[in-house]
C-alpha positions as CSV (number, residue, x, y, z in Angstrom):
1,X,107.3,52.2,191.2
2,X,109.9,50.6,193.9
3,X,113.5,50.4,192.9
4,X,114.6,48.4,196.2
5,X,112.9,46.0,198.7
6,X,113.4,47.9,202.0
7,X,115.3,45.0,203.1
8,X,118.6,45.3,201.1
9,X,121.3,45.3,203.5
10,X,122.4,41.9,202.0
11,X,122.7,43.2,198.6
12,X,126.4,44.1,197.5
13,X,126.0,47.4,197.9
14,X,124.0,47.1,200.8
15,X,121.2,49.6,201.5
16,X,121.3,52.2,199.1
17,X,117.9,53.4,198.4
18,X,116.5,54.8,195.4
19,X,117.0,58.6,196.8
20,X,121.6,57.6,197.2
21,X,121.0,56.1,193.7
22,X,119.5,59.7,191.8
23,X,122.5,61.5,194.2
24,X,124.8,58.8,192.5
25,X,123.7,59.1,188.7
26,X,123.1,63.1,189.3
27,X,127.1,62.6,189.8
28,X,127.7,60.9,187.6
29,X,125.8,62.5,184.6
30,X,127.1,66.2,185.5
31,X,131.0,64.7,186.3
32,X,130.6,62.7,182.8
33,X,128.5,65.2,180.6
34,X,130.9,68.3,181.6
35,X,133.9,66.1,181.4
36,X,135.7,67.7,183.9
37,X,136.2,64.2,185.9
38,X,138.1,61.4,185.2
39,X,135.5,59.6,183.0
40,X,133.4,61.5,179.7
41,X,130.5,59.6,179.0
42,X,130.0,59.7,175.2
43,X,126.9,60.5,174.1
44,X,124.7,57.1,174.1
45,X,126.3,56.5,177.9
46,X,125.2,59.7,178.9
47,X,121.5,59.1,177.5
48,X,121.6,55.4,179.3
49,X,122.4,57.3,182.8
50,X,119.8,59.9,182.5
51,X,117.4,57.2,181.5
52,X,118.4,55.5,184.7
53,X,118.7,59.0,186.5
54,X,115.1,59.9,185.7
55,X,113.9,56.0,186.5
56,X,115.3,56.6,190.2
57,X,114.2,60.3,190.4
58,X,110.6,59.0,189.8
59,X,111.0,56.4,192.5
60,X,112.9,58.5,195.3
61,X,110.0,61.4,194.9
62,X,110.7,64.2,197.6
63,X,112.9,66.7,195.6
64,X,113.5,64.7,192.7
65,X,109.7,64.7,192.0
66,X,110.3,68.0,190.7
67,X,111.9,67.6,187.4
68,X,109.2,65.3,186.7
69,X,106.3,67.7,187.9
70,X,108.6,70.6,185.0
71,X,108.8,67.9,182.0
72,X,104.9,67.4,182.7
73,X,103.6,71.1,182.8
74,X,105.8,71.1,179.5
75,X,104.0,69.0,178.0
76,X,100.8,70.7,179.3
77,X,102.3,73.8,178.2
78,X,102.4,72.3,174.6
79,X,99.1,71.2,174.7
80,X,100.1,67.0,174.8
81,X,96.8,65.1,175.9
82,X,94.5,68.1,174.7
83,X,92.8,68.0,171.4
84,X,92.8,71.3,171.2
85,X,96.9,71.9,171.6
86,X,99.1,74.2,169.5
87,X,100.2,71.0,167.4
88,X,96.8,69.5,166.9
89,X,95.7,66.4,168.7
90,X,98.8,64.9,170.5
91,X,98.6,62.4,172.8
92,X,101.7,60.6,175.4
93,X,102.2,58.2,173.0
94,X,102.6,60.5,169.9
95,X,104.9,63.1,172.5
96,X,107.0,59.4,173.2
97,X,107.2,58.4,169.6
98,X,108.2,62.4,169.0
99,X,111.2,61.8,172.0
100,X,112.2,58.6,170.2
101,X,112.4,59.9,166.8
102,X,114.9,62.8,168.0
103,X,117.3,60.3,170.0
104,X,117.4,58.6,167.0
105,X,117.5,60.9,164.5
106,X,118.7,64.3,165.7
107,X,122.4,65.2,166.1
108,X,123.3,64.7,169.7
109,X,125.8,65.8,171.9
110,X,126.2,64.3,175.6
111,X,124.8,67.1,177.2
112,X,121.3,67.0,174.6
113,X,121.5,63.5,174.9
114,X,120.9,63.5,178.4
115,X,118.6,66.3,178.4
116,X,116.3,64.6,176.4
117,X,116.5,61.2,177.9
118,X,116.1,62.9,181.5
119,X,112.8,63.8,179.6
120,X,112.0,60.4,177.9
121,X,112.3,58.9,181.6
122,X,109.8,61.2,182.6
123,X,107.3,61.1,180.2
124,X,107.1,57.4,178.9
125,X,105.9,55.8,182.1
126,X,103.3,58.3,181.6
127,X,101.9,56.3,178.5
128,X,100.8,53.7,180.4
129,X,102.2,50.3,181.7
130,X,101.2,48.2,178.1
131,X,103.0,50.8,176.0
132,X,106.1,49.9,174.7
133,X,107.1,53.2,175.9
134,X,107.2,51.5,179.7
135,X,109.9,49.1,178.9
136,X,112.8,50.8,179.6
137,X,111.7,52.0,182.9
138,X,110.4,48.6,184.1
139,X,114.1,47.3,182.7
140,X,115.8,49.7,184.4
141,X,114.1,48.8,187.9
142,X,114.4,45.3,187.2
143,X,117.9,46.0,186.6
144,X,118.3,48.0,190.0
145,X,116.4,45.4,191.7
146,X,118.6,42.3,190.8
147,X,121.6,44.2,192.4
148,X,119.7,45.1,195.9
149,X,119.7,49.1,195.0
């Protein structure tokens, strides 16, 4: 997945690239989780930008390929795609329906919130592009796309 055409030096912020835009977000979501800057994200902003972080990780690869390559031997680790895992048979989908249920249901600061949305980008893409679990990536490129990052 490409967040920018490799022509963008039109756009507004003209060529930014998706590698500038995880350095960006990885700025913002430590500034804003720690609160130590001038903005504190609350807790549903700081799981929006570490969807968005993990979105442009995915897309930059080099180093930020690695926090993807961790949240996948995690889910190795717990036995996700194997039959014969620690929690029975759990597939991607039934790990994504398992991320969605605790951003919904669990009590969340911003910190956990974008810990486990770092995750969810990371692991929903994995599902498979007719999931509903790869909407919110494929928003969040289309998003990036529009304004030329």
């Amino acid at each position: 997945m490409y967040l920018a055409a490799p022509n963008s030096a039109g756009s507004f912020f003209g060529a930014v690239g998706a590698g500038g835009l995880a350095v960006f977000l990885t700025i913002v979501l430590i500034f804003g989780v720690i609160g130590k800057g001038k903005v504190k994200l609350k807790t549903w902003q700081a799981g929006v930008v570490a969807l968005a972080a993990g979105s442009a990780y995915t897309a930059a690869g080099k180093i930020w390929s690695h926090a993807e390559t961790v949240v996948q031997q995690g889910w190795t680790g717990l036995g996700v795609g194997n039959s014969g895992g620690a929690f029975g048979d759990i597939q991607i989908g039934g790990a994504s329906l398992a991320l969605a249920g605790l951003m919904l249901f669990a009590p969340l600061n911003p910190a956990r919130a974008a810990a486990l949305c770092m995750i969810a980008a990371m692991t929903w893409p994995a599902a498979g592009d007719g999931s509903i679990w790869a909407v919110p990536g494929q928003l969040t490129a289309a998003l990036f796309t529009m304004f030329g990052v």
